[in-house]
C-alpha positions in Angstrom: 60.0 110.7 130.9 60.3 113.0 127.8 63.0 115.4 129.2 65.0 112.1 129.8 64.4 110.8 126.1 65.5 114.3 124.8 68.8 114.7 127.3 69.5 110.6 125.9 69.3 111.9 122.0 71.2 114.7 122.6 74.1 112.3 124.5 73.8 109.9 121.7 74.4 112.8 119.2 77.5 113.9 120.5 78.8 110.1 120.7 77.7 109.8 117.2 79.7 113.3 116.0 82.9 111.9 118.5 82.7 108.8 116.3 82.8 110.7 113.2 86.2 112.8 114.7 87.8 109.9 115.3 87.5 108.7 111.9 88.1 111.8 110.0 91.4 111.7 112.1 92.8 108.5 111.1 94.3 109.0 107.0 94.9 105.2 105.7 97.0 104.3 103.1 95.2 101.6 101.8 92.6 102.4 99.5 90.6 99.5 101.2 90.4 101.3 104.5 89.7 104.7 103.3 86.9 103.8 102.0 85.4 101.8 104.7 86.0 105.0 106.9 84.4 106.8 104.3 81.1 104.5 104.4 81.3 104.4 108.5 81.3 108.0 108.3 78.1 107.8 106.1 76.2 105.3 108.0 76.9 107.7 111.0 75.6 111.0 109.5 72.6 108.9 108.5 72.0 108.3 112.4 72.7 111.8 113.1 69.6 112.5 110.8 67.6 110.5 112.4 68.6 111.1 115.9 67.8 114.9 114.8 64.5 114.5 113.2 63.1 112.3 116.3 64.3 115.0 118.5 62.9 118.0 116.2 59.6 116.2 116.6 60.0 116.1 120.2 60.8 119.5 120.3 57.6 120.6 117.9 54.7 118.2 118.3 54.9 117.3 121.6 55.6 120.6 123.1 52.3 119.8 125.4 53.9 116.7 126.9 56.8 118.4 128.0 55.4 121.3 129.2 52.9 118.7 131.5 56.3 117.2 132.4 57.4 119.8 133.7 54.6 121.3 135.8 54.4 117.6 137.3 58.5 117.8 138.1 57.9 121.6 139.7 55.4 121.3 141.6 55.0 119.0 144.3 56.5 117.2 146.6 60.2 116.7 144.0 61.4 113.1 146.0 57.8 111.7 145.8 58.6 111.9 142.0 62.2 111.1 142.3 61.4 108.0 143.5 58.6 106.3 141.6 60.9 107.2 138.6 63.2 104.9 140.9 60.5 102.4 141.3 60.1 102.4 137.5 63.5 101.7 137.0 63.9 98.8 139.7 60.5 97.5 138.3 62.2 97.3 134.7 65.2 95.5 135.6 63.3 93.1 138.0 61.1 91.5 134.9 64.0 91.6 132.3 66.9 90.3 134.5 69.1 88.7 132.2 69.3 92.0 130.1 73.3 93.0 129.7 74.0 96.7 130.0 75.9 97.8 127.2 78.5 100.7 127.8 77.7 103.6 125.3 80.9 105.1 124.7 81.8 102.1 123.3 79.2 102.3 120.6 80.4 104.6 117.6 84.5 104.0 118.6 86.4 102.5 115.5 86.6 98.6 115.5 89.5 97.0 114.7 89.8 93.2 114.1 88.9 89.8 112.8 85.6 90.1 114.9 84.7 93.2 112.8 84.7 93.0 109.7 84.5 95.6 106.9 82.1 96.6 105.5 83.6 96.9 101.7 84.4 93.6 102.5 81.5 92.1 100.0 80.9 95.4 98.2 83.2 95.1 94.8 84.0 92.2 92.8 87.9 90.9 92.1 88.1 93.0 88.9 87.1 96.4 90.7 90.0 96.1 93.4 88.0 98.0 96.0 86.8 100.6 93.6 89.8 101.2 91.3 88.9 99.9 88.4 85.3 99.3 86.6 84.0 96.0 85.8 82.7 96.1 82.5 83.4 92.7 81.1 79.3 91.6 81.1 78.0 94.6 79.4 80.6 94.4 76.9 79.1 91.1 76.5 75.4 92.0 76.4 76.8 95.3 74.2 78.6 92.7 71.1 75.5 91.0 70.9 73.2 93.8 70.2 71.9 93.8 66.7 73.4 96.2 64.0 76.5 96.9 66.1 80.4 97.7 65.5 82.1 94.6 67.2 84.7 96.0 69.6 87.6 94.6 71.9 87.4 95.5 75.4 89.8 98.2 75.1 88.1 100.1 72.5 84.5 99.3 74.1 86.3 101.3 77.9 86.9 104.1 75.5 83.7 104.6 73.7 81.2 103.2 76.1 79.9 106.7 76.1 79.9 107.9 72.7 76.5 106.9 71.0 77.4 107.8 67.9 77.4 105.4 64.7 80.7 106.7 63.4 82.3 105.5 66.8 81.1 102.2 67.1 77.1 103.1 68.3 73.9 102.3 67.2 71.9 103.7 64.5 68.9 106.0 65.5 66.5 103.4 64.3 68.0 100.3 66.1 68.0 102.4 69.6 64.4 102.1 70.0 64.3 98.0 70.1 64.0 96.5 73.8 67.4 94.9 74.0 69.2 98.0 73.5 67.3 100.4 75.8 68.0 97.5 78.4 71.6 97.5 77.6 71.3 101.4 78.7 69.5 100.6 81.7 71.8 98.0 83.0 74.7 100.3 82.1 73.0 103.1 83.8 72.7 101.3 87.0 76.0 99.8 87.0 77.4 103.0 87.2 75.4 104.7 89.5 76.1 101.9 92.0 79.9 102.2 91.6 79.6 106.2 91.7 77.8 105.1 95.3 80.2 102.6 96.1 82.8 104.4 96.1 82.0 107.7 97.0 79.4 107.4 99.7 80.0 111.1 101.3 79.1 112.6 98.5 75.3 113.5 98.2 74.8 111.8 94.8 71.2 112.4 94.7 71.1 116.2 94.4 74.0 115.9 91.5 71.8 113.0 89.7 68.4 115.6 90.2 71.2 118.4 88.9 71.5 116.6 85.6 67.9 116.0 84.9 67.2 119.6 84.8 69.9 119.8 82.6 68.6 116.8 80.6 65.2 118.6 80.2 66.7 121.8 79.5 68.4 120.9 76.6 65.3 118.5 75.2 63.1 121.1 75.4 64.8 123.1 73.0 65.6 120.5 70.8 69.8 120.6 72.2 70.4 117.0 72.7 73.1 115.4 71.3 71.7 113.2 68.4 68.2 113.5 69.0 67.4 116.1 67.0 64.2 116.2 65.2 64.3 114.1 61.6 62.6 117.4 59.7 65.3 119.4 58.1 64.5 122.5 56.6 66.3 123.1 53.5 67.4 121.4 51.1 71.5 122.0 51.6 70.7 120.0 55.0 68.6 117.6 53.2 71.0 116.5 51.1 73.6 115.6 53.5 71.6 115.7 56.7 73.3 118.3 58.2 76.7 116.5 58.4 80.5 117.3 57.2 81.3 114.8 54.0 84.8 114.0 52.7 84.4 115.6 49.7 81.8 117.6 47.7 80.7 114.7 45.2 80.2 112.9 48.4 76.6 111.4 49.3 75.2 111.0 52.6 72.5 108.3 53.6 69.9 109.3 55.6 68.6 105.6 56.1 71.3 103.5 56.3 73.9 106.9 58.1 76.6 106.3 55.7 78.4 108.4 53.5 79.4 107.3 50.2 82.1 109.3 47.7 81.4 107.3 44.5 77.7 108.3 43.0 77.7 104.8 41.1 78.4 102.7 44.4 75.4 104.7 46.2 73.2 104.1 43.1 73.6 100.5 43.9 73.3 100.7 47.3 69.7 102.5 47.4 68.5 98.8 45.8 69.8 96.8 48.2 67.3 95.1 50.7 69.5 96.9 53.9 68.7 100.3 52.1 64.8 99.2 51.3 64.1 98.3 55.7 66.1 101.1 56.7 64.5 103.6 54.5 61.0 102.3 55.9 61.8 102.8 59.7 63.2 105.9 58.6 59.7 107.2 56.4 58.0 105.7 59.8 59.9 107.7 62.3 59.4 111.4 59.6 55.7 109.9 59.1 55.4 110.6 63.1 57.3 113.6 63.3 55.3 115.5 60.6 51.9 114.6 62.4 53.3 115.7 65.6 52.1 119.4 64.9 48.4 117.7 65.1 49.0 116.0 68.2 48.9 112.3 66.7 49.1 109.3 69.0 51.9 107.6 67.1 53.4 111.1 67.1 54.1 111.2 71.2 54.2 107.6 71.4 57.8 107.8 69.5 58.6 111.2 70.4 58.4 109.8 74.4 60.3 106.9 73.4 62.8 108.7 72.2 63.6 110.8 75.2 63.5 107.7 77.5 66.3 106.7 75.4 68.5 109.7 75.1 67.7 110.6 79.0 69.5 107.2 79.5 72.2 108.1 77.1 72.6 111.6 78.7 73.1 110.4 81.8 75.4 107.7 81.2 77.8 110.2 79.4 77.6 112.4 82.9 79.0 109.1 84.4 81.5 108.3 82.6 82.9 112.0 82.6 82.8 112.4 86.3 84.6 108.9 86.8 87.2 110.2 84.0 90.0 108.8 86.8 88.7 105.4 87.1 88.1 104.9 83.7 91.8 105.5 82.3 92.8 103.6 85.3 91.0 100.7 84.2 92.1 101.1 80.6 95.8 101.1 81.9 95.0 98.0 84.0 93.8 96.0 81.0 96.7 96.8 79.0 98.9 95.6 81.9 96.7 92.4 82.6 96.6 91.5 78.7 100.7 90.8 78.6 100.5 88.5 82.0 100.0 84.8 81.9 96.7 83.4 83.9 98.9 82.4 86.5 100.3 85.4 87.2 96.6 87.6 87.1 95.7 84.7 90.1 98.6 85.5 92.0 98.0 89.5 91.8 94.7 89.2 92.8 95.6 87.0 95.4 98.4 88.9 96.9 96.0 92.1 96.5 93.7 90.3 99.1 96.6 89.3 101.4 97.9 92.8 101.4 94.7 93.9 102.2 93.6 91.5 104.6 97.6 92.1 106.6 97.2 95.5 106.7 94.0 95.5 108.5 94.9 93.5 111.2 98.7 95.0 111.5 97.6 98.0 113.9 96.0 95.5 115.9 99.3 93.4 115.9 101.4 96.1 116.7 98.8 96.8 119.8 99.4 93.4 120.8 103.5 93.2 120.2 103.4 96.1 122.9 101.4 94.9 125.6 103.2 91.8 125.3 100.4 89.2 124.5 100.1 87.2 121.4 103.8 87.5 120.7 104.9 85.4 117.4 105.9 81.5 118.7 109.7 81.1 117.2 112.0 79.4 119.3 113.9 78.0 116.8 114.6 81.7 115.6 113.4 80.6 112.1 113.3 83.6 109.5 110.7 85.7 109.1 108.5 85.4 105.9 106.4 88.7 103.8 103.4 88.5 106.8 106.0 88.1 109.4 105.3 84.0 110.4 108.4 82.1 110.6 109.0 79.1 107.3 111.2 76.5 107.1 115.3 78.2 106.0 114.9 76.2 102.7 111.9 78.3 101.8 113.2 81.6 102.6 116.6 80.9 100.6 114.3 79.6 97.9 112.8 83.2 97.4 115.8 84.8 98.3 114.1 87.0 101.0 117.2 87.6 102.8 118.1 89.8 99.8 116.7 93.5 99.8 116.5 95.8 97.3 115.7 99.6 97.5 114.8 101.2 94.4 115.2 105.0 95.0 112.8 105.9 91.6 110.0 104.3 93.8 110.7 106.3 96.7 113.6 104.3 98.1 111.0 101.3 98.7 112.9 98.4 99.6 111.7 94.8 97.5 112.7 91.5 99.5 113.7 88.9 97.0 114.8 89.2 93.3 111.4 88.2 92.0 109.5 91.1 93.9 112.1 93.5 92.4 112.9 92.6 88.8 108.4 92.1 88.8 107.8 95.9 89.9 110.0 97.3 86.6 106.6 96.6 85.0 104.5 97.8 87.2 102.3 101.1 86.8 104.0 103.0 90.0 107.6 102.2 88.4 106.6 103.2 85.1 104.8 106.5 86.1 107.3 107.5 88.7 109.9 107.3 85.3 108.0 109.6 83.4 107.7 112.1 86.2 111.9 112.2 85.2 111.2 113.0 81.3 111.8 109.6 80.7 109.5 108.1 78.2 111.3 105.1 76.6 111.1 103.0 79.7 111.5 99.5 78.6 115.7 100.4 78.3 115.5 101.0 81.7 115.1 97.8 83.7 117.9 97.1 86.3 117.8 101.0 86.8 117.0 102.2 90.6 118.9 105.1 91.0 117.6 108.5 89.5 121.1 109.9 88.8 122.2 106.9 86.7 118.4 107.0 84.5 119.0 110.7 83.8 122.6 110.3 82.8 121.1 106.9 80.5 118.4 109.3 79.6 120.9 112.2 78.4 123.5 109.6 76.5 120.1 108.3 74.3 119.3 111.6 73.4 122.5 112.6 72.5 123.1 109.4 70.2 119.6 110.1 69.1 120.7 113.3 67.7 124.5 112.1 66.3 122.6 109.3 64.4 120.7 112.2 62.1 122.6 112.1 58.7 122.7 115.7 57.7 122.1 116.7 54.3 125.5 117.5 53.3 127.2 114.5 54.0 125.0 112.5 51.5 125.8 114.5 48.4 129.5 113.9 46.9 130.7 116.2 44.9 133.9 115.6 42.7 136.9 117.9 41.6 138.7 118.1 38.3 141.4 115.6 39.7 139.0 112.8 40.4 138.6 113.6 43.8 135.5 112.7 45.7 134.4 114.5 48.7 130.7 115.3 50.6 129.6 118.5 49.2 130.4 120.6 52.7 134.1 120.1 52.5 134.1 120.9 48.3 132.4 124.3 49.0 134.8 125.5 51.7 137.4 124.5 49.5 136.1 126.1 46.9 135.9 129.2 49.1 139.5 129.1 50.2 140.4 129.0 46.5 141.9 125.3 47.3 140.5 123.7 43.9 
């Protein structure tokens, strides 16, 4: 039964590309649903593949079958074979009676619900809010305990996670060839390859991670990359300083130790100290290696190889970070915002980010269920209605004064039930931004502000006491007339011009 194989691919392919419609129809808000649409799509263009290279086989290697299939339909006596395909069937069902048949349009539709859940659900930790934000706190961690390193905050470790060099809080060329730092790179690495995935499974990540390899061994084999030059300089201008801009011409540069120092005297004493003496040695070690690698030494390519494992990592984390540019300010922002709140109030975000998240995926469903009439809300005291819609107790709704509403036309004209909801979002990012979109870039004298007419005409009276408050130059000098008169220096010379003194 080949030809019925083929016609049940072919039905399950176009199932498979209704499924996909559907999806790519539906536009969530919630960044939480978009992207579990986004990975259902994926896992369904995965099947497609499949489905299509079972049926290219078909279709290619076992073009005898079918043509053997079809002679045997042809020719013949057509119900004789009609019916022992029946035969087959009732034979089937006969020894596997307790099979359930399972309706296939039903297969690929969406699935909304408690009983499915999503498939982001597990995916990202509490810090990465469903892929906003990176999750960096470990490798900072693992990064502060490296040897020979710049200690950093987490702030300043989310903006130069990617910059390798010493004078911005790397590692010295010497240190990156020790274990613990190429696995600090590795781990990196695949941290952010599996958020790149994570959040962007429609992408084909693959052919862009392959792109960047050519590029990596592009620019290695002509000696491009970033840092990773060879050690042999050839003259002796280069020599001096190794290549690099100094402060000031009396300035010294330290190969060894990759320091620059502008008194002669302090680098005198420096070259004696016992961090000059090791540093100087892995440097002669790492030249020693470089000059024999014209003669093809074995401790030549052994470093040589272990230096491009190194700067391939590096390369390609700095290709991360610059095509996740969004999610990386994002994060930065976030930390900020997170450093001024208490603990308490970080627990209750997260915990209201969950709620939101876990409402809105069930409120289609609800909204199904409000119009056919079943599972209607149980109230008959007609108790007040709470954030999720459940009735509480009337104490408890005074209590967070939910009865009170309060739109705020800056955000769009949303509407905040309760006085802690809306005096909380003045500090939020949406608030904030949606201010500067208005010029407005002093935002902290705007709390209590909703309206846009009333911030610009706030904004307009700043910037005109801004301006009034500018002494001018003329009214701090005093000048004084024969009579004893004293007067600002503006007013004496256009008396003196009207021939008044």
């Amino acid at each position: 039964m080949l030809f019925e194989e083929q016609r049940y691919i072919h039905e399950d392919l176009e199932r498979l590309e209704q499924g996909i419609a559907d999806r790519v129809a539906q536009e969530p808000s919630h960044i939480r649903d978009r992207l579990n649409r986004d990975h259902e799509i994926s896992q369904l263009l995965d099947q497609i593949q499949n489905q299509s290279r079972e049926l290219l086989e078909i279709y290619e290697k076992r073009n005898d079958e079918r043509t053997k299939e079809l002679l045997q339909i042809g020719s013949g006596d057509p119900f004789e074979e009609f019916y022992r395909q029946v035969n087959e069937i009732k034979d089937h069902h006969s020894r596997y009676q307790a099979e359930q048949a399972d309706n296939p349009e039903q297969w690929y539709r969406p699935r909304r619900g408690e009983d499915h859940p999503y498939i982001v659900e597990n995916m990202f930790s509490g810090e990465e809010a469903y892929g906003r934000y990176f999750d960096l706190v470990g490798l900072h961690e693992v990064f502060q305990n490296l040897p020979n390193v710049k200690r950093h905050s987490y702030l300043q470790y989310l903006e130069y996670f990617d910059n390798f060099q010493y004078t911005y809080g790397g590692v010295k060329r010497a240190d990156k060839l020790t274990p613990s730092y190429f696995k600090y790179l590795v781990e990196l690495q695949e941290y952010l390859e599996s958020f790149m995935r994570r959040t962007r499974p429609l992408e084909n990540l693959d052919k862009v991670f392959i792109g960047w390899d050519n590029e990596f061994e592009a620019a290695w084999e002509k000696d491009e990359v970033e840092g990773w030059q060879r050690s042999k300089l050839t003259t002796a201008a280069e020599k001096s300083n190794g290549g690099r801009a100094l402060s000031s011409a009396d300035a010294i540069w330290c190969e060894a130790c990759e320091k620059e120092f502008k008194n002669p005297n302090v680098y005198k004493g420096h070259l004696t100290g016992k961090k000059h003496i090791n540093a100087a040695k892995l440097l002669g070690t790492a030249d020693g290696a470089d000059d024999g690698m014209s003669d093809g030494t074995a401790a030549a390519t052994a470093l040589r190889l272990k230096e491009r494992a190194v700067a391939h990592k590096e390369y390609r984390i700095k290709k991360l970070a610059a095509a996740m540019s969004t999610e990386r300010d994002d994060t930065r922002v976030n930390v900020e915002r997170r450093q001024g709140m208490t603990e308490r109030e970080r627990q209750q975000e997260l915990e209201n980010m969950f709620s939101s998240a876990s409402s809105y995926q069930n409120q289609e469903v609800e909204e199904e269920k409000d119009e056919n009439g079943d599972d209607k809300i149980y109230n008959p005291l007609k108790l007040p209605l709470a954030w999720d819609g459940k009735p509480i107790p009337f104490w408890l709704y005074r209590l967070h004064g939910l009865g009170q509403e309060f739109p705020c036309e800056i955000c769009g004209n949303f509407v905040y039930r309760g006085r802690r909801a809306f005096d909380k979002h003045f500090n939020e990012t949406s608030h904030i931004t949606n201010l500067k979109r208005l010029g407005i870039t002093n935002t902290h004298l705007f709390r209590d502000i909703t309206s846009i007419e009333e911030a610009m005409k706030l904004w307009d009276k700043i910037q005109r006491d801004s301006k009034k408050g500018e002494v001018e130059d003329g009214s701090i000098i005093q000048m004084e007339d024969r009579d004893g008169n004293v007067m600002p220096e503006k007013v004496y010379l256009d008396l003196q011009k009207q021939g008044l003194l």
